[in-house]
N, C-alpha and C positions, 0 to 999 in steps of 0.2 A: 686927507691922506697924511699919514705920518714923514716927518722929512727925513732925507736920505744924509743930509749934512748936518752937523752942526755945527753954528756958526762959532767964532773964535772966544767973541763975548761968553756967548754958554761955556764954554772949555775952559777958561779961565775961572767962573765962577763957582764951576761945579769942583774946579781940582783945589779954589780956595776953602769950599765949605765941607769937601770930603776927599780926602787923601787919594782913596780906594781907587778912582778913577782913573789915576796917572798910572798903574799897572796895564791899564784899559788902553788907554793912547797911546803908551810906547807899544802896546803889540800890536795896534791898528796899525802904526809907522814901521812897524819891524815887517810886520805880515806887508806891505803895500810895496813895502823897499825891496826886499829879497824877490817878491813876486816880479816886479820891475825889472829887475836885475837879469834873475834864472831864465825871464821868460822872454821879456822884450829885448834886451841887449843879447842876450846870447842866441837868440836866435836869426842874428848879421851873422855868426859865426855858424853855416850851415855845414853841419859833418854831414846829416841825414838825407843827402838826398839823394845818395845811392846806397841802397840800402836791401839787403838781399837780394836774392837770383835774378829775382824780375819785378825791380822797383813800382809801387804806383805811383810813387811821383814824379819819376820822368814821363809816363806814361800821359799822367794829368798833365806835366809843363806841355806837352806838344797840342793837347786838348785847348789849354789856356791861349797859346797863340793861336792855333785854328781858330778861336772863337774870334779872335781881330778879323778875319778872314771872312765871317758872315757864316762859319758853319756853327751853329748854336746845336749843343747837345740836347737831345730827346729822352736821353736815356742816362741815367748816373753811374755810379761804380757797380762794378757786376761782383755777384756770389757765386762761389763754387761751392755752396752746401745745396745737395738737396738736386733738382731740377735745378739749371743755372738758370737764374734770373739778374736783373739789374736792379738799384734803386732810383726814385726818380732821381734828377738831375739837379737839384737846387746848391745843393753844395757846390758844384760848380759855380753858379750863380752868385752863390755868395762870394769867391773868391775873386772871381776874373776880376770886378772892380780893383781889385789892389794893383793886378798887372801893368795901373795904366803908370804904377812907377819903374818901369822897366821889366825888360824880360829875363835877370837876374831871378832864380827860383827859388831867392829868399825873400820875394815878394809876393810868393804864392806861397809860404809857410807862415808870414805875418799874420794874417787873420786868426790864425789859430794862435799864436801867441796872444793876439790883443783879447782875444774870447778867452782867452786864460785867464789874463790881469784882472781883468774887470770882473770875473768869474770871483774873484777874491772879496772885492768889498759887496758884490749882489748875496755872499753867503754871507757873509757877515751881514750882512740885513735882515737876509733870511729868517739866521737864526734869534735875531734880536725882535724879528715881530714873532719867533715862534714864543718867547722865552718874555710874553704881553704881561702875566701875573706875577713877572719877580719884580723885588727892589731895583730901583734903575740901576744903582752902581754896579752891582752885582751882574744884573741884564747885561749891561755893557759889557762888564768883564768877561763874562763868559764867552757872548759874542764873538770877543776881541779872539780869545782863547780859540773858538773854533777856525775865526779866519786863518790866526797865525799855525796852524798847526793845519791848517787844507793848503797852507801858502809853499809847505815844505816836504807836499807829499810829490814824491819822483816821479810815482806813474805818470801825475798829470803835468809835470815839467819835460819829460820825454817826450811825451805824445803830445805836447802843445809848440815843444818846435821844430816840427816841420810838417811838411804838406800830407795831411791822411783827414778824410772824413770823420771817422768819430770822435776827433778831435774835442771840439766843439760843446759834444752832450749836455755834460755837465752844467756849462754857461745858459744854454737854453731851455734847460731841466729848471734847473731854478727859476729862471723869468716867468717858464708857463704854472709853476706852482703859486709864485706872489699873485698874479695874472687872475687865476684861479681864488686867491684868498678875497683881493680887491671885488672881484663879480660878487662872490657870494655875499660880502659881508654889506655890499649895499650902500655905502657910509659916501661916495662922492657921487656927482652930479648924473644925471640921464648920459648925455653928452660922454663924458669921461668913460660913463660903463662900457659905452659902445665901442669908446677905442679903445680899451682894454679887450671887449668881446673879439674887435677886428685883428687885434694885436696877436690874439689868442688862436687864432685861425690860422694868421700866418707863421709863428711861431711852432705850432703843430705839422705845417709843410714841411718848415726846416727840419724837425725832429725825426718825422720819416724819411728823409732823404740823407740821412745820417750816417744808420747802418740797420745792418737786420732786427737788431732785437730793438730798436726803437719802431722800427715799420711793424715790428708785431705787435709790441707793449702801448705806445703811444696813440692807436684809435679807440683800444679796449678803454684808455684811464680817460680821455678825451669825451667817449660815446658814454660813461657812466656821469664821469662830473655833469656831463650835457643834462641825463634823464634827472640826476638829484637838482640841479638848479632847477629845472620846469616843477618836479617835485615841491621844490620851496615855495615856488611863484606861480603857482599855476591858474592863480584868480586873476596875475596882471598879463593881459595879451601881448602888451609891447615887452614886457621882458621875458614872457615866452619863446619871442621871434631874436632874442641874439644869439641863443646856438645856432639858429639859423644862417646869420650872422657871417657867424666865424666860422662855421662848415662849407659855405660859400667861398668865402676868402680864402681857403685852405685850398678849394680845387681851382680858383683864379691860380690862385698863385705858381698850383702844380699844372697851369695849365703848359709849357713844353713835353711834360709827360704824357697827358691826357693827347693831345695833338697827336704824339706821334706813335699813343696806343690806338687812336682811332684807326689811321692809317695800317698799320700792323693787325688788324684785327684782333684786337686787344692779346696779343703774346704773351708780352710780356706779365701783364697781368693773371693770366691762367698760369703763365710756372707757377707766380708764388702762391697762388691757392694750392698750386700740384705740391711745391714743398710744403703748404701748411698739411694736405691730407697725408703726404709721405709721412713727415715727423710725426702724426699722429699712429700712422699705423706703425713704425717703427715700435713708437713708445708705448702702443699696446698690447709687445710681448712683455714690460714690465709690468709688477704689481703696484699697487695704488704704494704699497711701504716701500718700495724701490725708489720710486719716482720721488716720493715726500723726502727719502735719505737724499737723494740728488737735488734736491734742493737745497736741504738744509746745508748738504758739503759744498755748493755753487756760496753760498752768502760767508761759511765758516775761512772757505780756502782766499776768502779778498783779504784776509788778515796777515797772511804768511803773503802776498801778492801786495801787497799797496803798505801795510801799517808795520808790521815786524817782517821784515824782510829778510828772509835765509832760507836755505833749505835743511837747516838741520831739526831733529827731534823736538828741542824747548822751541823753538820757534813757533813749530807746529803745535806743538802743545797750549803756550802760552798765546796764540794769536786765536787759539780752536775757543778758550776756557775762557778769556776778555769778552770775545764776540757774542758769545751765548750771553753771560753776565750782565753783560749793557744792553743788550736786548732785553731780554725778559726783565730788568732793574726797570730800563726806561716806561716800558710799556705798562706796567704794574704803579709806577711813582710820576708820570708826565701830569704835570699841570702848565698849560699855557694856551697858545692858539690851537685848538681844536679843528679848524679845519685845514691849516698847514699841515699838522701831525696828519690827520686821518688820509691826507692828500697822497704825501709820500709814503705811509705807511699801505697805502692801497698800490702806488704806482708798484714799489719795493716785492710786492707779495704778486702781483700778474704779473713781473718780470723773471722771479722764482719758480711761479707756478708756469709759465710758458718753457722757462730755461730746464725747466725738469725732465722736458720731454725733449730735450736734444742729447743724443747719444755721444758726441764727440768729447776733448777738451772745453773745460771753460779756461778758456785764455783772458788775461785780463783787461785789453780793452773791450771784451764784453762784455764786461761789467761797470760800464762808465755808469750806468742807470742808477747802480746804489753804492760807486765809489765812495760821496761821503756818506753813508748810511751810516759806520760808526761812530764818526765826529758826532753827529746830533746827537744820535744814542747817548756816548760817553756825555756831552754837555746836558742833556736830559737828565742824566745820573747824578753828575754834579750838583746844578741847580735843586734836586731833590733831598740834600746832604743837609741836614740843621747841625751847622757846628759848633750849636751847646751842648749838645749830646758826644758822648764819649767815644762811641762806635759807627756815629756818621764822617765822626773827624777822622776816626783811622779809615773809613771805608775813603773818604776826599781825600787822604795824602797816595792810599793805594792808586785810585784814578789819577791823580798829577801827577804820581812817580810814571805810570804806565804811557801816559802823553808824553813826560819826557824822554822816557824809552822811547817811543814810536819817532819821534821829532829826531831826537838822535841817531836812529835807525835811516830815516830817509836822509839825515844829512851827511852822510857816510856814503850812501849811491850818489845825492847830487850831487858831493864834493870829484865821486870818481869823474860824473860825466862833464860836471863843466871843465876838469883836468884834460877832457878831449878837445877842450875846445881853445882852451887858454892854458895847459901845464902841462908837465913831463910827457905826458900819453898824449897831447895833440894830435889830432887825427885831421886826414888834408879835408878841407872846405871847398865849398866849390867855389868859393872869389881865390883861394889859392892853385885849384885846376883851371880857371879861367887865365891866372896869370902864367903855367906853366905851359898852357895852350897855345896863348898869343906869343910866346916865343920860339915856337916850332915853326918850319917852312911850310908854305903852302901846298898841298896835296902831299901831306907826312900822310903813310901809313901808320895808323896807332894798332898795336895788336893788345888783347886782352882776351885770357885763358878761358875768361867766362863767357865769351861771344858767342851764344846759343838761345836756342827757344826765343821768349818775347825781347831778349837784350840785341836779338837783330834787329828788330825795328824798333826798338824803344831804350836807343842805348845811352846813355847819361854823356858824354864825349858830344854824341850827336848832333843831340841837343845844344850842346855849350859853343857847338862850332858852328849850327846852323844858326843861331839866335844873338850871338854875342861875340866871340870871336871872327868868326868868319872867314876860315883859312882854308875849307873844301877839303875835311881830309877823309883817306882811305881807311 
């Protein structure tokens, strides 16, 4: 198995025998710091946790202490698309462990922070085993290139500090694609394969209990990689039996869900079949070239949503004409790990081809699945530029100029939002409603304009006074 560090010896002898590489190491240190920075320290500084009409993160902190309490969820976040359903419950699971540092509900937004950070150097791996037939300095560079520039995209710096399910994705998208390369390529021990197989199981729990478009995408990418591995191996018995494996481990895992579909008469599980037959007969008033355009504008519109961020014209324009270009560049010029590429390249296209068939908005944390889809791309594109040629160097300064665009772009939204948290626009936190709390009299009436629908029982105050201050108010 290839190493995930290198040691200091190697760094020094590689930046003595080739320059190239010290461009490499300050973007690993740039990407690691800022990542550190935006994600982990600012998220002590929690604005988010009241946040629209009817928050789910208050809703989840009362979950998170119930669970001290011995009531263990059955059931995860629920959807209002479709027949309402829920997802299973493991993201809770995941979380509550953090609780045990207090009931402060910057402690149940951390997880999603630290799955962010670390989220950073696992792509930067990613893409340095995708990118297996370049020159290492180069390899490295690029890498370094894709991390620092996923380190400074805003979507995933908002949505990573505070407390929301799909938080996460992207962090566990990657694990189960490396997960995925390791099983197939066979290269470490019997032993190793199997916890990879087991890892790969449980990993795939977590993915479905994420959000919707991973409970549809993730068994479809899961049940295929399954049949192609038996595919490859299917003379050896024992390595036919680790999908078995990790399809085990996946319903262990999901076993509070399974528990308390038994009980329920499996409910819950017949909506989302009822939503998967709804959405299909929805999308069978469109034509097969409707549905193909609704995809193609579901992958075009994360440009103007995550990379170029506006709503005006050139944005649209310029984020539509990038997107196409580095796709069709990469897919036509990729040479490197083949079954990485084919990996994501399959997840990406049953996530399009599923998302086709829903009617609504694509809002853009539903599209965590193929947020970096155009980092690879554009580094795909790069890495295929020979810049002794005339018109691959102008086509590589176009691509760097447009990375520094994008980079500049997100650094203009995360300059706004960490300004909410630390400068002129500071917006109140909840350790600064805790402190404005705990100075009020005991049984204050607090009035607030919004106290309707779910904010009656699930009101952000509530919480803060039932769990942490403690002052009984009206």
């Amino acid at each position: 198995m290839n190493r995930v560090t290198v040691p200091i010896k190697e760094i020094s002898a590689n930046l003595k025998t080739n320059k190239t590489y010290l461009p490499a190491y300050i973007l690993i240190v740039a990407a690691l710091g800022f990542g550190f920075f935006s994600r982990l320290v600012s998220v002590f500084t929690y604005t988010t946790f009241d946040i629209g009409g009817a928050p789910d993160q208050v809703r989840d902190a009362f979950l998170y202490m119930n669970m001290w309490q011995g009531n263990l969820p059955i059931l995860g976040p629920e959807s209002s698309k479709g027949a309402v359903y829920h997802l299973p419950p493991l993201y809770y699971y995941l979380v509550f462990p953090f609780t045990i540092l207090g009931a402060n509900p910057v402690f149940q937004a951390l997880p999603n922070a630290l799955f962010s950070f670390l989220s950073i150097p696992l792509f930067i791996y990613l893409v340095y085993q995708l990118l297996d037939k370049t020159e290492p300095s180069k390899r490295l560079f690029l890498s370094s290139l894709a991390g620092f520039w996923y380190s400074l995209l805003f979507v995933d710096i908002f949505l990573s500090t505070f407390q929301w399910n799909p938080s996460p994705i992207p962090f566990f998208l990657i694990g189960f694609t490396l997960l995925y390369k390791y099983q197939l390529e066979a290269k470490i021990s019997n032993f190793l394969q199997g916890v990879c197989w087991f890892t790969y199981g449980l990993v795939l729990a977590i993915l479905v209990s994420l959000h919707s478009t991973t409970l549809f995408v993730m068994p479809i990418v899961f049940g295929a990689s399954c049949i192609f591995y038996i595919y490859k191996n299917f003379r050896d018995l024992k390595k036919i039996l680790y999908p078995a494996l990790s399809l085990l481990v996946a319903n262990i895992a999901l076993f509070p869900y399974w528990r308390g579909e038994i009980s329920r008469n499996f409910l819950n599980s017949k909506r989302i079949v009822q939503t998967v037959l709804n959405s299909g007969q929805k999308a069978s008033d469109y034509s097969p070239l409707e549905k193909l355009g609704r995809g193609i504008f579901n992958y075009l519109e994360l440009g103007r949503q995550a990379y170029f961020i506006g709503g005006s014209s050139f944005y649209t324009i310029l984020s539509f004409s990038f997107l196409v270009f580095v796709l069709g560049f990469a897919i036509f010029k990729f040479k490197g790990n083949r079954i990485i590429f084919s990996f994501l390249i399959f997840t990406w296209f049953v996530y399009l081809g599923i998302a086709s068939n829903y009617t609504g908005a694509y809002l853009t944390y539903y599209k965590l699945i193929i947020l970096f889809a155009p980092i690879i791309l554009t580094i795909i594109g790069l890495e295929a530029c020979n810049l002794s040629e005339t018109k691959n160097r102008i086509l590589a300064i176009a691509l760097t100029i447009l990375i520094g665009f994008s980079c500049f772009s997100n650094l203009i939204h995360n300059s706004q939002y960490l300004s909410t948290k630390y400068g002129s626009l500071k917006m109140l936190s909840t350790d600064d409603a805790i402190a404005i709390l705990a100075q009020l009299p005991e049984r204050s009436t607090i009035c607030d304009p919004r106290y309707r629908g779910r904010r009656v029982r699930h009101h952000p105050y509530k919480y803060l006074d039932k769990y942490i201050v403690k002052r009984v108010f009206n």
